[in-house]
Each structure stands twice: as C-alpha cells, then as structure tokens.
C-alpha positions in Angstrom: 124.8 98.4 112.6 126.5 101.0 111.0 128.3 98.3 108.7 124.6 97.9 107.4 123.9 101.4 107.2 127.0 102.1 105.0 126.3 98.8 102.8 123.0 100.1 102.0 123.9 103.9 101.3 126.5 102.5 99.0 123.9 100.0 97.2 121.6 103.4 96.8 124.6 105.1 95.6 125.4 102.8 93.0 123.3 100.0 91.7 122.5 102.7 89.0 123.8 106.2 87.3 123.4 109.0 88.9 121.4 111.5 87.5 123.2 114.8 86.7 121.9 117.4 88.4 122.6 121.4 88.6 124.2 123.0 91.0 121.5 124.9 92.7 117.7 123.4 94.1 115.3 122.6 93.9 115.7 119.8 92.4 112.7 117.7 90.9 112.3 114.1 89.7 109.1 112.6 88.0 107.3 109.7 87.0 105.9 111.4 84.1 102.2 113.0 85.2 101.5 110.6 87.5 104.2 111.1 90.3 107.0 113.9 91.1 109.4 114.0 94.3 110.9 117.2 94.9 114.4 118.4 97.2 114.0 121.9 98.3 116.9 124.7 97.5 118.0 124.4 101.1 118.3 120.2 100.9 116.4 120.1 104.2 113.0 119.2 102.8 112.1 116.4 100.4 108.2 115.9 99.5 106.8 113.2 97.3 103.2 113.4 95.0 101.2 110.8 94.0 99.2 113.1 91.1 97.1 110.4 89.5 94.9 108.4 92.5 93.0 106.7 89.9 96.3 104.7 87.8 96.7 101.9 90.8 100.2 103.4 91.0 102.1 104.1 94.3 105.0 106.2 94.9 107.9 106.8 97.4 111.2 108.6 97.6 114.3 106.8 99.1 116.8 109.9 100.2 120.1 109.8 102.4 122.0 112.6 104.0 125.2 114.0 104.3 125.5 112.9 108.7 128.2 110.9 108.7 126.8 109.3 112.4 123.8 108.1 110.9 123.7 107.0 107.4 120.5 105.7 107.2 118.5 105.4 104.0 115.2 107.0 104.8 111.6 106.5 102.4 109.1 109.0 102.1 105.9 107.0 100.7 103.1 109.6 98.9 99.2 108.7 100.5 97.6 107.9 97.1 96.4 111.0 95.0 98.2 113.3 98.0 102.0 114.2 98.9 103.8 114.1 102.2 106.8 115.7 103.0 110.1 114.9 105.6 112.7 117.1 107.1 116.0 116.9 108.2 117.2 119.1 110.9 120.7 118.4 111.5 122.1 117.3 108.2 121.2 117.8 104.4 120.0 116.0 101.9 122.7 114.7 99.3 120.9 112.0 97.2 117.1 111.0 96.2 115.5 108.7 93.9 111.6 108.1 93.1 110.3 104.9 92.7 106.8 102.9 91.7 104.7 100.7 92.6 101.4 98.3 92.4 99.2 98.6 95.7 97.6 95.2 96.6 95.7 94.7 99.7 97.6 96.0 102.2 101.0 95.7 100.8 102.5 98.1 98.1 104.7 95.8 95.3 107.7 98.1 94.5 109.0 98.0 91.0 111.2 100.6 89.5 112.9 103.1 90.7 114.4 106.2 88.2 118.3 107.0 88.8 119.0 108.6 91.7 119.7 112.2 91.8 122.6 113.8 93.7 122.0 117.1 95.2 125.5 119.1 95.1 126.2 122.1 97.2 
C-alpha cells in the first residue's frame, strides 16, 4: 500500500514542471476566469472554485502533504458554480495542481491539469 502511495506522489510530482512559486502563501492557481484553487499562508487549507456554472466545465485540485506515514494524493472536486474547501490537521500541504474537466451524466471526464505548484516553507 504504501509502495502505491509513494508511486503516485512521485507520478504527481513529476509527470510535469513544477510551477515556481514564492516563498510565502497564499498561493493561487487558475484556469483563467472560470476556475482558481487556492493554498492558504499556513498550507493547512486548500479550496477549489468553479466561477463559471454555465461553461460545462468542472474543476478539482489534486494536493499531497508533507506526512511521511501517509502519502496519499488527495482531490478536492469544486460543486459546479461553488467552491469547497479541505484541511489538514496533522501535516501541511507541499504540492497542488488544478485540473479540468467535461461533466457528462453522472461522470466528470478529466482533461488537463496545469503544472503543479510546490508550496515551500
């Protein structure tokens, strides 16, 4: 289990560039006006928006932490035209990338996903 864990950290890690980012939160990432996911200055809070309900668009954030025990990949998926928001409570948030998609009926098609961005002490 954790073999999987690490493989899939390491394929969010790298299967593109990291996005520089500064050196103090919050840090933001958007899909131009229709979507933005957003780490907050203390890397405990990540929320995604969906800003445009009526573009057939969807939106989620994939993010992974800094625990060592459990290096899961977790996804934050924005309702349409709304955010939502996660928390981490033991650990903080070290990388995030926002992706799109197409909603069908009852299923969401994911397409592409901007670079991830690290989120540096």
């Amino acid at each position: 289990m954790f073999l999987q864990h690490a493989a899939a950290l390491a394929i969010l890690l790298t299967t593109t560039p990291v996005a520089p980012a500064s050196m103090s939160g919050p840090w933001v990432d958007h899909y131009g006006n229709a979507a933005k996911a957003t780490v907050s200055a203390d890397r405990r809070t990540i929320t995604v928006c969906d800003q445009n309900p009526t573009d057939g668009l969807r939106f989620k954030v994939d993010y992974a932490t800094d625990n060592p025990v459990d290096p899961t990949i977790y996804t934050v998926t924005a309702p349409e035209g709304d955010c939502k928001s996660d928390r981490t409570y033991i650990s903080w948030i070290m990388v995030f990338k926002l992706c799109s998609g197409y909603a069908g009926p009852g299923f969401i098609s994911w397409r592409d996903c901007n670079p991830p961005i690290r989120t540096p002490r």
